[in-house]
N, C-alpha and C positions, 0 to 999 in steps of 0.2 A: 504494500500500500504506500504509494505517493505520498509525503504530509504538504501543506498546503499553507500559506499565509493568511492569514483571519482579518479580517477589517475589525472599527471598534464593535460593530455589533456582535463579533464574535462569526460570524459568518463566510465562507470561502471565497478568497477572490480569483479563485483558478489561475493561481500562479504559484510554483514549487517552491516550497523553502529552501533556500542555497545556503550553502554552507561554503562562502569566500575562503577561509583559514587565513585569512593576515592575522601576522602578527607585528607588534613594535619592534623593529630594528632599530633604532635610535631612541632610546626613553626622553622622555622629556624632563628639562632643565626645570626644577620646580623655583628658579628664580624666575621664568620667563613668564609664570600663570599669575595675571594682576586680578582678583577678583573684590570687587568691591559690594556692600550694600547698600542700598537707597532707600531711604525714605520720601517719596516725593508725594503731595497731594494730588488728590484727584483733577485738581485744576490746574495742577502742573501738568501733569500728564496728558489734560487736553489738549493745553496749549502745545504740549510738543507735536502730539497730533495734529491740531491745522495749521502746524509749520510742517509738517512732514517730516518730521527728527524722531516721528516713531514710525516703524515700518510691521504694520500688521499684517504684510502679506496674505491679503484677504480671500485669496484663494487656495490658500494652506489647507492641510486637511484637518487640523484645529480654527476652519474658520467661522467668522460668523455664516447664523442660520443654521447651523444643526441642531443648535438647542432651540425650545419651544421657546415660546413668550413669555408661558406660566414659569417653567429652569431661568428666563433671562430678566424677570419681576422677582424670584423667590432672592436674587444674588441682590435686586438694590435693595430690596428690603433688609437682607443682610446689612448694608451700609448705614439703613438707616437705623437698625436696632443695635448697631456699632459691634458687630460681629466681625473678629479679623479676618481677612480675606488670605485663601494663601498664597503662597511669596510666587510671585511670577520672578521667569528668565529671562535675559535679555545679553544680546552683544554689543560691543559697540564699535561702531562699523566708521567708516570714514566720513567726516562733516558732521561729525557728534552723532550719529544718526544710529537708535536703538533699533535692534532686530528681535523682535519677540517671539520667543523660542515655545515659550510655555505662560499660558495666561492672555492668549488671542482672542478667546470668546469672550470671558470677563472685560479685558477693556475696550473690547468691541460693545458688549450690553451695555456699560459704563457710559460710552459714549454715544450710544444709541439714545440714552433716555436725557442725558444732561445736554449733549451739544450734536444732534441728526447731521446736521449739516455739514459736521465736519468729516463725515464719513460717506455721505450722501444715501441716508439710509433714511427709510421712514420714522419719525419718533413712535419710542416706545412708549404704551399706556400699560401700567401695572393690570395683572390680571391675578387670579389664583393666589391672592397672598392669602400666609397662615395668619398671622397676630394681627399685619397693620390693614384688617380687611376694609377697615373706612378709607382707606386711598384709594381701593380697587376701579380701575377708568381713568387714574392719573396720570397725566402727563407731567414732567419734570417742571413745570411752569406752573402748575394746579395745587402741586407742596405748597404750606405755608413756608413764610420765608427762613423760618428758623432751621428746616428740613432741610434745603436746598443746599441751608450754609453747611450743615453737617455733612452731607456728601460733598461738596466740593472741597470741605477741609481735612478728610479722612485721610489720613495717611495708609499707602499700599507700600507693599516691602517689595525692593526689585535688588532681585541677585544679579548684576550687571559686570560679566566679565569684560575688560579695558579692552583696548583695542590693539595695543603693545604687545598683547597673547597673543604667539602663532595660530595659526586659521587649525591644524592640526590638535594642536590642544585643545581649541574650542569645540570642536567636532566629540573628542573623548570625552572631556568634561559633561557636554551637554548630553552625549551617550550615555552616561554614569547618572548624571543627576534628575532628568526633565522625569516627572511626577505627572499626576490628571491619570493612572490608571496601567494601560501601555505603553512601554516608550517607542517613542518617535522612530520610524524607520530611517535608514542612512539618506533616502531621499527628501523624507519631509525635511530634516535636518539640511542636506544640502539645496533646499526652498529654502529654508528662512533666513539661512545664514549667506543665500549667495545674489544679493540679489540683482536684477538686472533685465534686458531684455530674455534671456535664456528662458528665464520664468514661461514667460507668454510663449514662445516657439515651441516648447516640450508641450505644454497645454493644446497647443495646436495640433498637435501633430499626432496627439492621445486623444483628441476629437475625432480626428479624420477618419473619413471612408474607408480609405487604402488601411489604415490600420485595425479599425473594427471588423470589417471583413475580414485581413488576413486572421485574427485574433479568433474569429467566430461570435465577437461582440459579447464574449467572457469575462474579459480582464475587468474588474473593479476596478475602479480609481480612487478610493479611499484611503488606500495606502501610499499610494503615488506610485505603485507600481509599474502603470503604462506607461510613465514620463522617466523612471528610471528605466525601463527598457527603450525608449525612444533616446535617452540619453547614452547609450551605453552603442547602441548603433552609432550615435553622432561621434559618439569616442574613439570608437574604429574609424571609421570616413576621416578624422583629422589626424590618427595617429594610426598606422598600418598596423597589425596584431605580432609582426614578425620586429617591433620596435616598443613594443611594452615590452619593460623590464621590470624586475623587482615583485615585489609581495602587496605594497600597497593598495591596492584595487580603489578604495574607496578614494584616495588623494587623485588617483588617477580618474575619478571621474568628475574631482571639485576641480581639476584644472582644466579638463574639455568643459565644465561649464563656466568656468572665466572667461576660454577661448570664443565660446559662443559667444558672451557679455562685447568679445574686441569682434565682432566680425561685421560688415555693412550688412545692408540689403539683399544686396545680391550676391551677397555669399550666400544669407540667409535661405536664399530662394532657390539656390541651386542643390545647398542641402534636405530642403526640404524635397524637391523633385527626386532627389537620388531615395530618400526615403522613402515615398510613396511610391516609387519602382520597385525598390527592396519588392515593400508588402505586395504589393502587385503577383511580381514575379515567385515571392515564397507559397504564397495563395495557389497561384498556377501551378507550381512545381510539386508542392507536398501535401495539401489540400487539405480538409478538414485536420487534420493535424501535424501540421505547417507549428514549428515551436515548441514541439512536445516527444516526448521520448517516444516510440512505441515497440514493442515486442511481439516476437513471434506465437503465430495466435492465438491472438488476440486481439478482436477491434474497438476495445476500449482507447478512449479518447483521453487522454492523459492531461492534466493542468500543464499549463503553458510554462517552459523553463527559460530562464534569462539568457544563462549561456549558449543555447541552443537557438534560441532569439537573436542572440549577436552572429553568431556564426554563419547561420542559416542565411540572414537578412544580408549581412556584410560581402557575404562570399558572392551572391547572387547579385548585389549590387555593380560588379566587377564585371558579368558577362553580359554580352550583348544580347539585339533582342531573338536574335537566329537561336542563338544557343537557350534562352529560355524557353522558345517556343519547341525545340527539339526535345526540351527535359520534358516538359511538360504534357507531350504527346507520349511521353515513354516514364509517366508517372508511377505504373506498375514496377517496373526494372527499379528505377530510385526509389521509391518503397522496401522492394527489397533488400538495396544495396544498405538503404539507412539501416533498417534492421540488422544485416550484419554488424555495419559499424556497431549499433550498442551491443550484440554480443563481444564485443571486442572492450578487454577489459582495461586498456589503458584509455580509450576513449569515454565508456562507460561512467571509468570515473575522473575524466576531463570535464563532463558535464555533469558531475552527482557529488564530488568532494575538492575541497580547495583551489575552486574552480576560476580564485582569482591570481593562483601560480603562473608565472610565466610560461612557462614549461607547457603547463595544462591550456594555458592559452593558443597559442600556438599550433599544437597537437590537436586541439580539437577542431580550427582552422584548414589546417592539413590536411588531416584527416578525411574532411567533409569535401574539399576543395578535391580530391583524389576521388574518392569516390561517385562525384559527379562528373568530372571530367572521363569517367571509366564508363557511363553510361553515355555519353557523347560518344565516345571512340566506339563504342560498340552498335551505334545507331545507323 
């Protein structure tokens, strides 16, 4: 049995749990981690929000709108019965400019009910309160004024690591510490903390056509899943598989999305096109299970695997369109050939353990890239 990535509801988002195996090669300098805490009030906090010196990365998958109205009235009533809130995360990024790691809903509700406009969201009216049920239908303007003062002068705790911390340490740190239930997957993490145009293009590209068809329109995106898998494509296409080195997997994919952050337009749009070829062409070649292990028989449909997502997508990005349309007429033959490969125990576990080794990288490249080209030759 396949195990599987769970969204917060606890539910499958048909994609495999991978097991990268990095580890730290270079420990970190514990003079280098500045971690400071904050007390700022609520009215600080907004005003850094319609300055944009807080970045709530509103499409995070801690973002506002998942909680109800009645979860985002029970948290001001919280404030107003002076109930401490707990400590939100934050980094702090270039031009003073906070990245909220952990506690996005919260000062997103916050900011819903005291200042709409700075988020451009509908104002909140209190619904479902326990205690203070004679506010129930209030708007932030509706408090008498003593109320109002109380929230905008509450003080919220923010554990705000400096900006002088390597991007690396902040990544482990926020892996160790972020709270709210589940922690953060390496992708929401490299959302909050990276921010930039990249954001938007990975969202794009986890919308599209090309990518839900090739997917089967499976993949949740609760976890950030199909943005890490579209980013991990994008990683290949800028850096060839036969020039990752090293162990670090995850570093290697917050620097293809810096690169993304330095690229114009029309770079953007040519890797976008290679993308939606990718999915195109892996659709056509491997079909219903296009991204997923499968084994001899058996035609169970298997959760989508990441490394096999890179591999599959990247290798097929490379051939023209003669030779796709050649695989893809001879889909039976690459059916079987894939199959062998997973019999094949170094491939096997190029894509099922420590799948972010160079070595295993490579190899499974290789590997896949031989194997197709052996159904071409024999066509």
């Amino acid at each position: 049995m396949i195990s599987v990535e769970l969204d917060d509801a606890g539910f499958s988002t048909d994609v495999e749990t991978e097991d990268i195996g990095e580890r730290i090669d270079n420990p970190f300098d514990p003079d280098l981690i500045e971690v400071q805490t904050r007390n700022p009030t609520v009215a600080l906090l907004l005003n850094r929000i319609r300055r944009n010196t807080i970045d709530l990365a509103p499409d995070f998958q801690r973002r506002a709108g998942i909680w109800t109205r009645q979860a985002q009235s029970r948290l001001i009533e919280s404030l107003l019965l002076r109930i401490t809130l707990p400590t939100l995360y934050a980094a702090e990024g270039d031009e003073d400019v906070w990245a909220v790691v952990d506690g996005v809903q919260r000062l997103t509700t916050i900011a819903r009910f005291v200042a709409p406009e700075a988020i451009g969201a509908d104002p909140l009216r209190l619904t479902g309160l326990e205690y203070l049920v004679d506010y129930n239908g209030y708007a932030f303007n509706d408090l008498p004024g003593r109320l109002q003062t109380r929230i905008e002068e509450t003080e919220l705790v923010v554990l705000l690591i400096r900006r002088g911390t390597p991007e690396e340490v902040k990544f482990n740190i926020f892996a160790r510490i972020n709270t709210g239930g589940r922690p953060l997957t390496r992708q929401e993490l490299r959302h909050a903390l990276i921010p930039g145009q990249a954001r938007e293009f990975l969202a794009d590209l986890a919308r599209s056509e090309e990518f839900q068809r090739a997917t089967a329109e499976s993949v949740s995106p609760e976890r950030m899943s199909d943005r890490e898998m579209c980013l991990r494509f994008l990683a290949f296409s800028l850096t060839p598989p036969e020039k990752y080195k090293g162990q670090d997997f995850d570093g290697f994919l917050r620097r293809a999305m810096h690169s993304l952050n330095g690229l114009d337009l029309l770079e953007l749009r040519n890797l976008g096109r290679a993308f939606k070829g990718a999915m195109n062409a892996s659709e056509a070649v491997f079909g219903q299970h296009a991204f997923r292990k499968r084994f001899r028989d058996s035609s169970r449909r298997n959760p989508v695997n990441k490394a096999l997502f890179e591999a599959q997508a990247v290798t097929l990005s490379h051939y023209p369109e003669d030779q796709i349309r050649t695989l893809a007429a001879r889909q039976v033959q690459v059916a079987n050939g894939f199959v062998r490969l997973m019999e094949n125990t170094n491939f096997f576990n190029a894509v099922s353990a420590g799948t972010g080794d160079a070595g295993k990288v490579r190899l499974r490249f290789q590997m896949l890239d031989k194997m197709l080209q052996e159904v071409l030759k024999d066509a």
